[in-house]
C-alpha positions as CSV (number, residue, x, y, z in Angstrom):
1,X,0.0,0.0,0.0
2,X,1.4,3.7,-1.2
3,X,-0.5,5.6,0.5
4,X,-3.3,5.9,4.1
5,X,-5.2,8.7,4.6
6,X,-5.9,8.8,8.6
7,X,-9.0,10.8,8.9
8,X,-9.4,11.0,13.2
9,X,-13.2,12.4,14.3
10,X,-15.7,12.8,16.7
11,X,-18.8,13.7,16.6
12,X,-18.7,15.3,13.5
13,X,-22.2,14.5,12.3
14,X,-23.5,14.6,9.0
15,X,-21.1,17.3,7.8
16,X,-18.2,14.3,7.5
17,X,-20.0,13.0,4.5
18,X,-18.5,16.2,2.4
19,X,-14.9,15.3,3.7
20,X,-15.6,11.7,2.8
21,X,-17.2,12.7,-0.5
22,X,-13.8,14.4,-1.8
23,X,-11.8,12.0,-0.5
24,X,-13.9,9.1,-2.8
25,X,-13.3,11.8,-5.4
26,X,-9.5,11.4,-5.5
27,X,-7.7,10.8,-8.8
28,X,-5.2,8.2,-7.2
29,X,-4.9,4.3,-7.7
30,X,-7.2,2.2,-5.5
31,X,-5.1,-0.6,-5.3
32,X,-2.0,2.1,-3.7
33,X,-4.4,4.2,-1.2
34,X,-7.0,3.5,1.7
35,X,-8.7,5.9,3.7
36,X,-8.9,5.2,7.7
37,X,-12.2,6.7,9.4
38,X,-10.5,6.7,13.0
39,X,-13.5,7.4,15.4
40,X,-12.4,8.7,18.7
41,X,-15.9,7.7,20.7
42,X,-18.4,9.5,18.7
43,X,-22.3,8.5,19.6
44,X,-23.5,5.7,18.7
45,X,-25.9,7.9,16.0
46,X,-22.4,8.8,14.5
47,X,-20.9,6.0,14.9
48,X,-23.5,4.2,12.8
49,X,-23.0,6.6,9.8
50,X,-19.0,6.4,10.1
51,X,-19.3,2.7,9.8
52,X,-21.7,3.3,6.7
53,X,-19.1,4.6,4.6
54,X,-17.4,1.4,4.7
55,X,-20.3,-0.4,4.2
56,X,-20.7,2.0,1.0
57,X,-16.8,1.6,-0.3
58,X,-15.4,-1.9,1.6
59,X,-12.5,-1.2,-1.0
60,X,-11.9,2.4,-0.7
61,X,-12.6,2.9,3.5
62,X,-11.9,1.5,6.8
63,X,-13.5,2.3,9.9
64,X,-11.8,2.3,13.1
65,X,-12.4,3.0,16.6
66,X,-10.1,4.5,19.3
67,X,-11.3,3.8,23.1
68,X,-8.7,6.3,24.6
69,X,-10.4,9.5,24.2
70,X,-7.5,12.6,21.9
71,X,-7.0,13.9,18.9
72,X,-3.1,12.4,19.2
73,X,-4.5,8.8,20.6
74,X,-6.6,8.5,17.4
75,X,-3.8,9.3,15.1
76,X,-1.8,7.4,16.5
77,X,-4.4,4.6,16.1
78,X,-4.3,5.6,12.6
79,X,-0.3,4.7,12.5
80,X,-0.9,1.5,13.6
81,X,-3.6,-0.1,11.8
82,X,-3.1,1.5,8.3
83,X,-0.8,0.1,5.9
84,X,0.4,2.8,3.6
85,X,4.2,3.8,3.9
86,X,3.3,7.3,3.2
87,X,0.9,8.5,5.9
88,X,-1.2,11.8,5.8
89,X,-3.4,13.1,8.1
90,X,-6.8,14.9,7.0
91,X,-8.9,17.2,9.5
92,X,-12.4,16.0,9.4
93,X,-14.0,19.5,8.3
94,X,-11.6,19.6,5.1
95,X,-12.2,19.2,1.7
96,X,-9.7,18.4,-0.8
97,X,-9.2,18.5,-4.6
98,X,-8.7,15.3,-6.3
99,X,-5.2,15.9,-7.3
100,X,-4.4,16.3,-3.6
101,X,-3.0,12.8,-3.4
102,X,-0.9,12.9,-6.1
103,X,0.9,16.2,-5.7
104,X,1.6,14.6,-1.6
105,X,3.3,11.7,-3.0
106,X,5.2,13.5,-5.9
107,X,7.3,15.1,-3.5
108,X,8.3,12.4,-1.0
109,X,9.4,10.6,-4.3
110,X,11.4,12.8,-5.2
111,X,13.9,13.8,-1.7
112,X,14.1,10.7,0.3
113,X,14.8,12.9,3.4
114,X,11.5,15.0,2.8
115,X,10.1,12.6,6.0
116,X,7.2,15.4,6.6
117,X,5.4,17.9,4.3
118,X,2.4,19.9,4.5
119,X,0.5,22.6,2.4
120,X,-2.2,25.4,2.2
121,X,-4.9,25.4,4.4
122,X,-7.5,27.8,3.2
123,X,-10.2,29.1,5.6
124,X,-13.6,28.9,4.4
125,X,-16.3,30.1,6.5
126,X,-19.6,28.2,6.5
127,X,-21.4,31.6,7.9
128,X,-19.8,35.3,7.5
129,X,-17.0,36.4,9.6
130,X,-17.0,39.4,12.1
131,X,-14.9,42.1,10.7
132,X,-12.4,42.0,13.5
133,X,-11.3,38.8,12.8
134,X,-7.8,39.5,10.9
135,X,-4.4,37.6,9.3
136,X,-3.1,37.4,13.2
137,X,-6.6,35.5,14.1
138,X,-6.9,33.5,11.0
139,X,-3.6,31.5,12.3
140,X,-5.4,30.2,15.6
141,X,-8.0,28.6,13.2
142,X,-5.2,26.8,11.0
143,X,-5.0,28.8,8.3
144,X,-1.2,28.1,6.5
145,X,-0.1,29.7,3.4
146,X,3.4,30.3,2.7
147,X,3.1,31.1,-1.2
148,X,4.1,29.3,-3.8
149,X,7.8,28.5,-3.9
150,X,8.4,24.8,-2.1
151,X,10.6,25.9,0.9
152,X,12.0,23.8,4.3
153,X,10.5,24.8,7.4
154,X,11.5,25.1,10.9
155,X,9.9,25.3,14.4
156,X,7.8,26.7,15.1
157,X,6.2,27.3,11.6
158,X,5.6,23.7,10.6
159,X,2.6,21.8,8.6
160,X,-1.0,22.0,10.1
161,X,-2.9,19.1,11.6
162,X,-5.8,19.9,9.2
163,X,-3.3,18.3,6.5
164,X,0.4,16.8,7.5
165,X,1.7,14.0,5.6
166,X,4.8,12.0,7.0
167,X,6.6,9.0,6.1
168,X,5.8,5.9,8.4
169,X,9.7,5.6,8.6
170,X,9.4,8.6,10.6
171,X,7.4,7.5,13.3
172,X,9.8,4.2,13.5
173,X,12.6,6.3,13.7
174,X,11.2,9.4,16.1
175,X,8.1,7.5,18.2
176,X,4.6,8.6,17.8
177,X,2.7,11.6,18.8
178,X,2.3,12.3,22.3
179,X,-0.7,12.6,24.1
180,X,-0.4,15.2,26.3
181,X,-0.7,17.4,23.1
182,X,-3.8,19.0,20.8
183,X,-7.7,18.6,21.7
184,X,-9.2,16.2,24.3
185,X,-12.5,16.7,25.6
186,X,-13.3,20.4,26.2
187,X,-9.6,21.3,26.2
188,X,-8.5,23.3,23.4
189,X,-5.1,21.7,23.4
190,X,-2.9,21.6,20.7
191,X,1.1,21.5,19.5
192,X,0.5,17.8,18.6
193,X,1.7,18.2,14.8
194,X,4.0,21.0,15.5
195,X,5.8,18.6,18.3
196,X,6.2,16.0,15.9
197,X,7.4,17.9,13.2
198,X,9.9,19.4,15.7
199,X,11.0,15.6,16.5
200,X,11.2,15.0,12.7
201,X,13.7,17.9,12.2
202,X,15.7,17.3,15.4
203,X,16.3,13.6,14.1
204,X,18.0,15.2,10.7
205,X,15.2,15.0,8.3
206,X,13.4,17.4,6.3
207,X,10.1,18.6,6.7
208,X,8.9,21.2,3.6
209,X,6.2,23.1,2.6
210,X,4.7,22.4,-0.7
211,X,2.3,24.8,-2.4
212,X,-0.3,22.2,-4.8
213,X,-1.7,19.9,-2.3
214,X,-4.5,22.3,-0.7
215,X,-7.3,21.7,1.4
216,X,-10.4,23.6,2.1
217,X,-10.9,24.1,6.0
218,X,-14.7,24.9,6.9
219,X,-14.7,26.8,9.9
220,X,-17.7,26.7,11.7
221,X,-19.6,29.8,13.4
222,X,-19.4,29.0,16.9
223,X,-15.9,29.5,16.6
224,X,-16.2,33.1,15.4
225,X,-16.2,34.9,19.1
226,X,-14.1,36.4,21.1
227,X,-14.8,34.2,23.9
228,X,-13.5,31.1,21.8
229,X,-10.8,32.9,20.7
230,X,-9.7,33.9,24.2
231,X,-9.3,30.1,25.2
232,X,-7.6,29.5,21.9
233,X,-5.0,31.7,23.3
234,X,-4.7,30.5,26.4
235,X,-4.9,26.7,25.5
236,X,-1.8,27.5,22.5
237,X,0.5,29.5,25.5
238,X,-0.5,26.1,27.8
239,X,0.9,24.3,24.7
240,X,3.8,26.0,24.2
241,X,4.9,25.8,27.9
242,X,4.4,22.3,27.6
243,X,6.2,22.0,24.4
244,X,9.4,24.2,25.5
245,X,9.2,22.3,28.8
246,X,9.6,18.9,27.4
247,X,12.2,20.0,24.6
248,X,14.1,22.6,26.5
249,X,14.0,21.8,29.5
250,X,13.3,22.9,33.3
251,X,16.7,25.5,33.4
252,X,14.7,27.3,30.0
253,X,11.4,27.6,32.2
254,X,13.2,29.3,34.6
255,X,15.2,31.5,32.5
256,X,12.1,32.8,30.3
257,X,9.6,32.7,34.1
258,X,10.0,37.2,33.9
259,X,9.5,37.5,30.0
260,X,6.4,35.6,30.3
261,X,5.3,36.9,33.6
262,X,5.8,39.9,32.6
263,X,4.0,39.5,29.2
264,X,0.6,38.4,30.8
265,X,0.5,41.3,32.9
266,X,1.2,44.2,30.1
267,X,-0.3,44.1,26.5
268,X,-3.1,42.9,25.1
269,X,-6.0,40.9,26.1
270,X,-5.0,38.1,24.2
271,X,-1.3,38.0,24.5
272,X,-1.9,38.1,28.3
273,X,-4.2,35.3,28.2
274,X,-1.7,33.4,25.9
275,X,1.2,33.9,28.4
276,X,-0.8,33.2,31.1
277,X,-1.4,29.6,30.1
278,X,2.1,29.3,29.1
279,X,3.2,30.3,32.7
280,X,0.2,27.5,34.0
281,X,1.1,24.9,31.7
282,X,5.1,24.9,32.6
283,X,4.4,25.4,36.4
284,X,2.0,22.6,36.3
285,X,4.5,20.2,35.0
286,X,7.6,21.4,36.0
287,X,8.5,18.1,37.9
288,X,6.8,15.6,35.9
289,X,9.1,13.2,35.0
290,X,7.6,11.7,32.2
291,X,5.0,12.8,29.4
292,X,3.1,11.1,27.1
C-alpha cells in the first residue's frame, strides 16, 4: 500500500459526509491508497454513519475506533492499523481536490529525506465572519499559506494538523505523537503536529512546505467569538509551555519565568491570556518526570 489517509473524528455529524465525498473523489490508484475513518468515541448515532461509509466503499474505506479519548491517541491509532508507507493526516471538516494525493506523493518521491510535508490550508467560513477577525486570528483557526515556492520549514512554523503528511519511517525512527498534546474533551489543546514535526527535524530529516496539495478548512460559526478565541490563546500559551518544557528543558522555564510573567500582565487581552497559560502549563508540569 502507497499511501493511508488517517481521517481521526468525533462527533462530526453529518457534515463528514463532504470530507468523505472528496476523498472518494481522488484521482489516485485504488489498489496504492486506503482511507482510515478513525472514530475517537463518537455516539453511537455517528458512529452508525461512520461505519456506513465502509459499508458503501469496503475497497476504498476503513472504519476504526479508538477507546482512549485525543485527537493524538486517534492518530496514533491511525499509524498503527493503516498500511500505507506514506501516511497523511486529513482534519475532518476539510475538503480536498482530487489531485491532492498525487501532488503529496510527488514530493516524498522525489527527496528521500523529505520525511514530513504539509500545504495550504484555506479558511472557508460556512457563515460570515466578524470584521475583526484578521491575518493574526486566521492563524489560531489553522490557516497556512506560505506562497508558492516549495521551501523547508523550521519550528515553530511547521505543517497544520488539518493536512500533514509523514513518512511511516518517521514514526519508527522518532516514536509517535504524544498525548499530552492538541484537543481532548473540552480542552482546546494543541502542538501535537508542531511537536512532531519538531522531532522529525531534530532527528536530521526534512520537513517542507509544498504549495499544490491544498485543502479547504470549513470553519464553523461558533468558533467566530471572542470568547472562543480567548481560550484559543490561552490553551496555544498552555501548549507551548508544555512543548518548550519537554524540549528545553526545566533551566529554559526558569530562565524565560519574567518574560512571560511579565507578558501576561502588560499588552493585550489576548497576549496576556496566551502567556498566562504558558506560565500554567510549565508550572504545572515542571517536575513531571515523564509525558506522554
Amino acid at each position: 500500500m502507497k499511501v493511508s489517509v488517517i481521517l481521526p473524528t468525533k462527533d462530526r455529524g453529518p457534515a463528514i459526509a463532504e470530507t468523505i465525498d472528496s476523498l472518494i473523489a481522488l484521482d489516485f490508484p485504488q489498489n496504492e491508497c486506503e482511507v482510515l475513518i478513525v472514530d475517537n468515541l463518537s455516539n453511537p448515532e455517528n458512529q452508525a454513519r461512520l461505519r456506513s461509509y465502509q459499508a458503501s466503499y469496503p475497497d476504498r474505506i476503513r472504519y476504526e475506533r479508538e477507546e482512549k479519548l485525543g485527537l493524538c491517541n486517534a492518530r496514533n491509532c491511525g499509524i498503527e492499523r493503516s498500511q500505507g508507507e506514506i501516511l497523511v493526516f486529513l482534519d475532518d471538516d476539510a475538503i480536498v481536490p482530487t489531485y491532492w494525493l498525487q501532488n503529496i506523493v510527488k514530493y516524498f518521491d522525489a527527496d528521500a529525506n523529505v520525511y514530513a510535508l504539509g500545504s495550504k490550508v484555506i479558511a472557508k467560513y460556512t457563515s460570515p465572519p466578524p470584521e475583526w477577525i484578521d491575518d493574526r486570528l486566521s492563524l489560531y483557526i489553522s490557516s497556512f499559506d506560505r506562497g508558492e515556492a516549495v521551501e523547508k520549514l523550521h519550528y515553530n512554523d511547521y505543517p497544520r494538523g488539518a493536512n500533514m503528511a509523514f513518512r511511516r519511517d518517521a514514526f519508527r525512527k522518532c516514536g509517535y505523537f504524544l498525548d499530552c498534546f492538541d484537543r481532548k474533551g473540552n480542552s482546546l489543546m494543541s502542538y501535537g503536529d508542531i511537536e512532531m514535526c519538531y522531532r522529525v527535524e531534530q532527528a536530521g530529516y526534512d520537513v517542507i512546505y509544498v504549495p499544490d496539495a491544498e485543502v479547504i478548512h470549513l470553519i464553523r460559526g461558533d468558533r467566530l467569538n471572542m470568547d472562543w478565541f480567548r481560550s484559543r490563546f490561552y490553551w496555544q500559551g498552555r501548549s507551548e509551555g508544555l512543548f518548550e518544557l519537554i524540549h528545553y528543558g526545566r533551566r529554559h522555564i526558569i530562565n524565560t519565568f519574567t518574560f512571560h510573567l511579565h507578558r501576561s500582565l502588560k499588552g493585550d487581552p489576548l497576549d496576556k491570556l496566551h502567556h498566562q497559560g504558558f506560565l500554567t502549563s510549565a508550572l504545572k508540569n515542571f517536575f513531571r518526570r515523564e509525558f506522554k
